[in-house]
C-alpha positions as CSV (number, residue, x, y, z in Angstrom):
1,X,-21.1,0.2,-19.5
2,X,-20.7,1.7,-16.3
3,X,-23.8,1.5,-14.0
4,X,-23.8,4.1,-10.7
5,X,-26.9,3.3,-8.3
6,X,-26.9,5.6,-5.6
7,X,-29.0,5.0,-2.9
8,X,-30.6,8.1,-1.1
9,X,-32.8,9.1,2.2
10,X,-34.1,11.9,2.6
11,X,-31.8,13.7,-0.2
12,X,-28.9,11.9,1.6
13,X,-26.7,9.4,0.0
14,X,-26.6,6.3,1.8
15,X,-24.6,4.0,-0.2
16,X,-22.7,4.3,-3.9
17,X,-22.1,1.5,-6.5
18,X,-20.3,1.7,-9.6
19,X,-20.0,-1.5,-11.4
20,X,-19.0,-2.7,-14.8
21,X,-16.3,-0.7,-17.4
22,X,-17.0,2.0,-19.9
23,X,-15.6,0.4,-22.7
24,X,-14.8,3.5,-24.7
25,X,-11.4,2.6,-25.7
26,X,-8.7,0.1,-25.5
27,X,-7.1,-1.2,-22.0
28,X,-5.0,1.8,-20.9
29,X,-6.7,4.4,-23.1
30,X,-10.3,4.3,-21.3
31,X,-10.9,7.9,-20.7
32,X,-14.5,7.4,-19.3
33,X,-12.9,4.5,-17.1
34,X,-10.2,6.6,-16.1
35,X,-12.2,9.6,-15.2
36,X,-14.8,7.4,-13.0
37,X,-12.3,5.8,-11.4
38,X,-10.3,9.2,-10.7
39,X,-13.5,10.6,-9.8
40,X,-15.0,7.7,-7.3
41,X,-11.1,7.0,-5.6
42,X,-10.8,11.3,-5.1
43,X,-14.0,11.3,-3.4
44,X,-13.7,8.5,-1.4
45,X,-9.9,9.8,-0.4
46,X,-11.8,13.5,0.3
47,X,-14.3,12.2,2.7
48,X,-10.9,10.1,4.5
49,X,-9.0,13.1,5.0
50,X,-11.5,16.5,5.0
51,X,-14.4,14.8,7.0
52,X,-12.3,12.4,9.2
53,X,-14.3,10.0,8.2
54,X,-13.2,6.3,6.9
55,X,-16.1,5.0,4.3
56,X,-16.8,1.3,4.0
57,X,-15.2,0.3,0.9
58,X,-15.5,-2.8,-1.0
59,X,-13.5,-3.0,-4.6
60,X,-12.9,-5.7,-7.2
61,X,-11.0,-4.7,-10.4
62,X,-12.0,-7.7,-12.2
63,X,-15.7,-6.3,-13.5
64,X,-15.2,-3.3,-12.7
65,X,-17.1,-2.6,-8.7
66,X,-16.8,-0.2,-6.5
67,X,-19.5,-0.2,-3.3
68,X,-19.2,2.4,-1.2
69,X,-20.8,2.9,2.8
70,X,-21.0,4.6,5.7
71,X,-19.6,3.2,9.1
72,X,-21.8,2.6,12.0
73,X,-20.1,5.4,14.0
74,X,-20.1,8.7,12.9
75,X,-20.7,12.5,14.3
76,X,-23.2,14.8,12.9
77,X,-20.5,16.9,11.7
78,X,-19.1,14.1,9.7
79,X,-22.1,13.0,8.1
80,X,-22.9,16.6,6.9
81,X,-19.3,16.7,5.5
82,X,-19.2,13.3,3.7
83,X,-22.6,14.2,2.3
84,X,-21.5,17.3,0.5
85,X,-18.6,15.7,-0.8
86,X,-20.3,12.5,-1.9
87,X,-22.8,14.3,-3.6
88,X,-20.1,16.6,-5.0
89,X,-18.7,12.6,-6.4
90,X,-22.1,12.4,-8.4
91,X,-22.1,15.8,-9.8
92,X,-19.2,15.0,-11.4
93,X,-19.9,11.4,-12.3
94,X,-23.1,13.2,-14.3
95,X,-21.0,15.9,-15.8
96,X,-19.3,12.5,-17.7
97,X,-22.8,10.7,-18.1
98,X,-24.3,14.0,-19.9
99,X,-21.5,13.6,-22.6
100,X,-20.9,10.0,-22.8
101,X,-24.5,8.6,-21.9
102,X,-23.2,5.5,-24.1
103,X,-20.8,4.6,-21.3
104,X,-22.0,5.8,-18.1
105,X,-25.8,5.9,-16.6
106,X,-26.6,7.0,-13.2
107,X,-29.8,5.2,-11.2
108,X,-31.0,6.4,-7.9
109,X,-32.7,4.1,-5.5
């Protein structure tokens, strides 16, 4: 199963991790996998080029982790971007978790 904390402030995501794999299907043919993983890598690749901002990434494939951060230095204007596109990241991770609950759960911290 694929476990998605996300840590919030104040309404604002602070940190993102997505660990483990779905498991629906054989190696290859892991359309819950595939979609997180198109999903989390988009967003993080958003953020990069439409906010100008470059997220503290840590990935293993092995397990299945993705941890996602924000850098020390960042503008106002950045944040405010990141933040609509990160929580954009989860709306869509929870469009998957509403019709594969089996595979996906979301926790927020």
């Amino acid at each position: 199963m694929i476990i998605v904390k996300v840590t919030e402030k104040n309404e604002d995501i602070h940190r993102i991790v997505l660990s483990g794999h779905a498991d629906s299907g054989p190696v290859g043919y892991d359309l819950v996998c595939a979609g997180v993983s198109a999903i989390s890598f988009g967003s993080v690749n958003s953020v990069y080029r439409l906010a100008k901002v470059k997220l503290n990434v840590e990935q293993r494939a092995k397990g299945g982790y993705l941890d996602i951060t924000f850098p020390k230095e960042i503008t106002d204007d950045q944040w405010e971007k990141a933040q609509l596109l990160l929580k954009a990241m989860v709306v869509s991770l929870q469009t998957i978790e509403d019709q594969y609950s089996e595979y996906i759960q979301i926790k927020y911290t």
